[in-house]
C-alpha positions as CSV (number, residue, x, y, z in Angstrom):
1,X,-0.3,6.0,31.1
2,X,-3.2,3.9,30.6
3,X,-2.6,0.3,32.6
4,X,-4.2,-2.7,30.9
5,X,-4.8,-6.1,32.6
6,X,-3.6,-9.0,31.3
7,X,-6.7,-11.4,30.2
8,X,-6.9,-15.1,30.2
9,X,-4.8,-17.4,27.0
10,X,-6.3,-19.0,24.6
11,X,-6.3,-22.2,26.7
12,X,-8.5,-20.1,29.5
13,X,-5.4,-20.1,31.8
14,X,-5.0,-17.0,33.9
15,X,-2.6,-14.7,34.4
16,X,-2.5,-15.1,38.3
17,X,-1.6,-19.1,37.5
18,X,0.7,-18.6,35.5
19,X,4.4,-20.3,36.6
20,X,7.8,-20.4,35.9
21,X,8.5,-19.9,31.9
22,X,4.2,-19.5,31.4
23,X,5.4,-15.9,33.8
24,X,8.6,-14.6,32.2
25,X,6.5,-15.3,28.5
26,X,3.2,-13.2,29.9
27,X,5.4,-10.4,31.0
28,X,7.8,-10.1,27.6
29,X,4.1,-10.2,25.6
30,X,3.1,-7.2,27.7
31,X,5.8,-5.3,27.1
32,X,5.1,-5.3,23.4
33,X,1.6,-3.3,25.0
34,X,4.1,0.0,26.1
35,X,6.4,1.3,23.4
36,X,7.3,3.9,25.5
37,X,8.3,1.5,28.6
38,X,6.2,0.8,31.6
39,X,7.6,0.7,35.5
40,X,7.6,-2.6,37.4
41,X,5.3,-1.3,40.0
42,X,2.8,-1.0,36.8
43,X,3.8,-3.7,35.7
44,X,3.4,-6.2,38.4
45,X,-0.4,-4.5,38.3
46,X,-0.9,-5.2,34.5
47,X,-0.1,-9.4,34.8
48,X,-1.3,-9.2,38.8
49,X,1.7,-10.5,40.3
50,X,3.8,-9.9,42.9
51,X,6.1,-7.0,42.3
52,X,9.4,-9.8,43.6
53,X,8.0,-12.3,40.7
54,X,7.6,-9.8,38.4
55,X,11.4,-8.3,39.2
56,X,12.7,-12.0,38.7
57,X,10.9,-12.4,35.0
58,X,12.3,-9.1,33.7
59,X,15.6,-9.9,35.3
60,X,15.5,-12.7,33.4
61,X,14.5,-11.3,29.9
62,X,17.0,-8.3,30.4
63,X,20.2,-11.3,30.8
64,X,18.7,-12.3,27.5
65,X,18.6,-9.4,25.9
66,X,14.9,-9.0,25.2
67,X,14.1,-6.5,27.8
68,X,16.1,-3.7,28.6
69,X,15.4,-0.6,31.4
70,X,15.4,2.9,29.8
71,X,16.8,6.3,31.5
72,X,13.6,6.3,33.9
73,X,14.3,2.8,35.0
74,X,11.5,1.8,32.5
75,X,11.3,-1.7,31.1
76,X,11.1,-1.6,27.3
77,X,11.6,-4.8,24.4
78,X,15.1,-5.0,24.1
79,X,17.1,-4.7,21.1
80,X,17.7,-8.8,20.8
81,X,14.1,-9.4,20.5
82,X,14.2,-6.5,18.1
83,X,16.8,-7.8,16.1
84,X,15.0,-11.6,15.9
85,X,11.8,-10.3,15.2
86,X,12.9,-8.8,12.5
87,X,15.1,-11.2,11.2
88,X,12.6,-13.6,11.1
89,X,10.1,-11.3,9.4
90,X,12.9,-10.3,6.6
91,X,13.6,-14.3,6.0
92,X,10.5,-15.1,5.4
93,X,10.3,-16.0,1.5
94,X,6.7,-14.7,1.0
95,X,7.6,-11.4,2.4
96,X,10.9,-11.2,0.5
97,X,9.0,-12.1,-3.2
98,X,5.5,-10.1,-2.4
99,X,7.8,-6.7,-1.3
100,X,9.0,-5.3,-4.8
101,X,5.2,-5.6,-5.8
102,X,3.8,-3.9,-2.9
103,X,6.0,-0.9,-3.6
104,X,4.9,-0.7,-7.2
105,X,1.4,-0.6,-6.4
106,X,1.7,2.0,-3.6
107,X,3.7,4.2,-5.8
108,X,1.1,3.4,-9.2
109,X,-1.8,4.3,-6.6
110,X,-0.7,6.8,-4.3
111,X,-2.7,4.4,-1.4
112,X,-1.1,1.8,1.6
113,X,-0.6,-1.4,0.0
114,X,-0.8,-5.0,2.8
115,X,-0.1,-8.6,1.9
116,X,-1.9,-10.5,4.7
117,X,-2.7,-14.4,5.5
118,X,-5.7,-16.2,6.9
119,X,-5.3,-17.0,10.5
120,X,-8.6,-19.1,11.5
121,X,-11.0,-16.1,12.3
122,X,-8.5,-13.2,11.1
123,X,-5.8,-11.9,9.2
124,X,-2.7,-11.2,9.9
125,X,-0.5,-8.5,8.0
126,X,3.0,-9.7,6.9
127,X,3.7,-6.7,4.9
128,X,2.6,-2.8,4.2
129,X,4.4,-0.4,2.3
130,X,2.9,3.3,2.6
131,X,2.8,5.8,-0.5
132,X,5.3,8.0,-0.1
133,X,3.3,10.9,-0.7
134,X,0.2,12.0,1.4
135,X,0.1,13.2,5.1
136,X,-2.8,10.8,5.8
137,X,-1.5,7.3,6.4
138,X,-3.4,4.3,7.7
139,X,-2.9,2.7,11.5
140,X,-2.2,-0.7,10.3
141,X,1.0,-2.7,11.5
142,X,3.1,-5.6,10.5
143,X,1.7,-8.2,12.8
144,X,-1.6,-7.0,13.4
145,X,-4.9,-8.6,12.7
146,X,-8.3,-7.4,11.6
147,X,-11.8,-9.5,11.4
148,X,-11.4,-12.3,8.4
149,X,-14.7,-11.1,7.5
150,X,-14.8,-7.5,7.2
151,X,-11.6,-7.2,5.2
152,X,-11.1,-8.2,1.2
153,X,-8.0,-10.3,2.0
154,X,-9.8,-11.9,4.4
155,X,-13.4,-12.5,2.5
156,X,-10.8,-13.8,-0.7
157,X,-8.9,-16.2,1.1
158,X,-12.8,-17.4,3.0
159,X,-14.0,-17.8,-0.2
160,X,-11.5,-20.4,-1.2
161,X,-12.2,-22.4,1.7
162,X,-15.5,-22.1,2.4
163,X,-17.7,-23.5,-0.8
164,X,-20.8,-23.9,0.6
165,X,-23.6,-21.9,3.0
166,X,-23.0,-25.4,5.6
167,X,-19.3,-24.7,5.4
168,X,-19.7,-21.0,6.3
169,X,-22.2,-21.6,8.8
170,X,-19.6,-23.9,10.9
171,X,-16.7,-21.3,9.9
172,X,-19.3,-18.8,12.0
173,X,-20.9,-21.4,14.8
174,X,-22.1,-19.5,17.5
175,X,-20.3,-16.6,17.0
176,X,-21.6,-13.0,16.3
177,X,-19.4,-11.4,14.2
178,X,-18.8,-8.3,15.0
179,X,-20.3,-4.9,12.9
180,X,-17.0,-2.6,12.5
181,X,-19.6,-0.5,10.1
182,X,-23.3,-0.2,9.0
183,X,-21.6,-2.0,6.1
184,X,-20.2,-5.4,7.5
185,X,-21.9,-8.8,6.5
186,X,-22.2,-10.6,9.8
187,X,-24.6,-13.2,8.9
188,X,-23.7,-16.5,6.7
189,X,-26.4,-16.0,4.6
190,X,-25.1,-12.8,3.1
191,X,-20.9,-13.7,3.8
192,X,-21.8,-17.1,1.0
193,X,-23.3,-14.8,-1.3
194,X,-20.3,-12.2,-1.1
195,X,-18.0,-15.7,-1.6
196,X,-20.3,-17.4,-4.6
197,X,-19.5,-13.6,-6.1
198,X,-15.5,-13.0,-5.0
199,X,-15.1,-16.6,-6.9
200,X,-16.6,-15.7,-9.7
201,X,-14.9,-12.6,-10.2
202,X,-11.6,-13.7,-8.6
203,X,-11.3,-10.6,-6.5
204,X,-12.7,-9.3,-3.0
205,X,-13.4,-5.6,-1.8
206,X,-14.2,-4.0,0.9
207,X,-16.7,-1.2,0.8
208,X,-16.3,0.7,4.1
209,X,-17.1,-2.5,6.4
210,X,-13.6,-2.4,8.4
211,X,-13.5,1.3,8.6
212,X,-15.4,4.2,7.7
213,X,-13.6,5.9,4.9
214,X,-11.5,3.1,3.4
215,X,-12.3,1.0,1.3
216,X,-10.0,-2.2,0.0
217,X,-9.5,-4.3,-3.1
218,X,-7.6,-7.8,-2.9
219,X,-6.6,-9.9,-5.1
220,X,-4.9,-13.6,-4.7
221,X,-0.5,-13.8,-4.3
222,X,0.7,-17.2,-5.5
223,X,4.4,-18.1,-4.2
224,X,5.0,-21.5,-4.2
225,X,1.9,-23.0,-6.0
226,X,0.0,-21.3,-9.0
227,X,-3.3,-23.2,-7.8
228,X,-3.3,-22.5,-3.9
229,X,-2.8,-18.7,-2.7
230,X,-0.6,-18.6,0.5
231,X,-2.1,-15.0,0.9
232,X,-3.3,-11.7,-0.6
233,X,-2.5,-8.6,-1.5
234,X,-4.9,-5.3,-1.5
235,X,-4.8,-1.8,-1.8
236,X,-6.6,0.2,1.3
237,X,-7.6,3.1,-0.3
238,X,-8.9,6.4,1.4
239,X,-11.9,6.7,-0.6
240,X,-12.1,10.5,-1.0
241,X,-8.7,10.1,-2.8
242,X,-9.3,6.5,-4.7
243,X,-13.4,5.8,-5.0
244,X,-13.3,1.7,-5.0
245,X,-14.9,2.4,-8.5
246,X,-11.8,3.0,-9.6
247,X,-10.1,-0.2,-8.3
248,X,-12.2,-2.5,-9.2
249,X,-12.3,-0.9,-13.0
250,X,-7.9,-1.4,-12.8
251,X,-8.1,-4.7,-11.5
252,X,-6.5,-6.5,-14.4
253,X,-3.8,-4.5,-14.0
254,X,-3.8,-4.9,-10.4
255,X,-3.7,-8.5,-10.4
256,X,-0.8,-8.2,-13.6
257,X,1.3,-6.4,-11.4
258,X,0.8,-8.8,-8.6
259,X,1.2,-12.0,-10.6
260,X,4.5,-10.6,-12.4
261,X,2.8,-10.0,-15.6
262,X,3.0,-6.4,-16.0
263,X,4.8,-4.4,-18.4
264,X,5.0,-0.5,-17.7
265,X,4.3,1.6,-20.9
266,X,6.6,4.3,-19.3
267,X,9.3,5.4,-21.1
């Protein structure tokens, strides 16, 4: 089992300062890091705390129901935090409207289908349904993120924010945004020009600049107003199986199917 440290939170606060309800907090996100469980001597080496402080936190989370030890004495999330998490993630109205579409396209494509949000510098999945046939399935996960900038969803929802190459430079300040291929646009020159286009055309892809291989098509999801898009959904397509080519010449359909508009022809 790979053993990885705990870094510092967003507010620069490290794990060896952490105290009280900051601890229990750091040591119930870590968990989330070992599916398969993880021992309390590791443990207390992953946050760097003592192994008694540790013991006390997953004490704590195990009363609650949010930890619980497996049959090797393993600490793993425990089925409460399982059952809120996705409780939460089932309520959510944008999830519950946006699902019935993301099945239609994964079944009219044969591809993995996300709806995803803009969080500041990435995006977040809410939602993925797989095809239900293929043996080769993207690595994606509810909850994950991915670069804003490399991904259609997150280039589309950019490009409604930021109008102008002043705005992008102070999205990017003095960040370097990463390369995840030979394709990614990293500088704000080229990310304004790739917005100026995605308005105009009302759609954003991804040609290979998130991952080699896969290339991605969004378009906007409008839930509660038909002006302001509170996401977006795309198809990640392998691109030996679906060339973006093809995408981009079926996007009206696409964005039908997305908006509610689409009428099957099927018998």
């Amino acid at each position: 089992m790979t053993i990885r440290h705990a870094t510092s939170d967003a507010n620069g606060t490290s794990p060896s300062r952490l105290v009280g309800s900051d601890r229990v907090l750091n040591v119930l996100t870590e968990l989330s890091n070992y599916p398969n469980g993880i021992g309390l001597d590791d443990m207390a080496k992953v946050v760097r705390s003592p192994k008694a402080t540790v013991h006390r936190a997953l004490a704590s989370l195990c009363r609650a129901g949010l930890a619980s030890r497996d049959g090797r004495g393993h600490y793993i999330l425990g089925d409460e935090f399982l059952r809120m998490a996705f409780s939460h993630h089932e309520s959510r109205p944008d999830h519950v409207r946006v699902q019935p579409v993301l099945v239609q396209l994964a079944d009219r494509y044969g591809e993995t289908v996300h709806y995803a949000v803009l969080d500041s510098n990435s995006i977040i999945y809410r939602s993925k349904v797989d095809p239900t046939g293929g043996s080769i399935r993207l690595t994606s996960t509810i909850g994950g993120r991915n670069p804003a900038h490399c991904t259609a969803i997150g280039k589309l929802l950019l490009s409604t924010q930021l109008l102008d190459l002043a705005a992008v430079e102070q999205w990017v300040g003095e960040r370097t945004l990463p390369a995840r291929t030979s394709n990614t646009l990293t500088t704000p020159e080229a990310l304004h020009e790739e917005f100026v286009r995605i308005r105009s055309v009302g759609y954003a892809t991804d040609d290979e600049e998130n991952e080699l291989g896969v290339n991605c098509l969004a378009v906007p999801y409008y839930f509660s107003s038909p002006a302001v898009a509170v996401g977006a959904v795309s198809i990640s397509a392998l691109v030996y199986r679906t060339p973006l080519s093809k995408l981009v010449d079926d996007v009206e359909t696409i964005r039908a199917i997305v908006d509610g508009r689409f009428e099957s022809t099927s018998p």
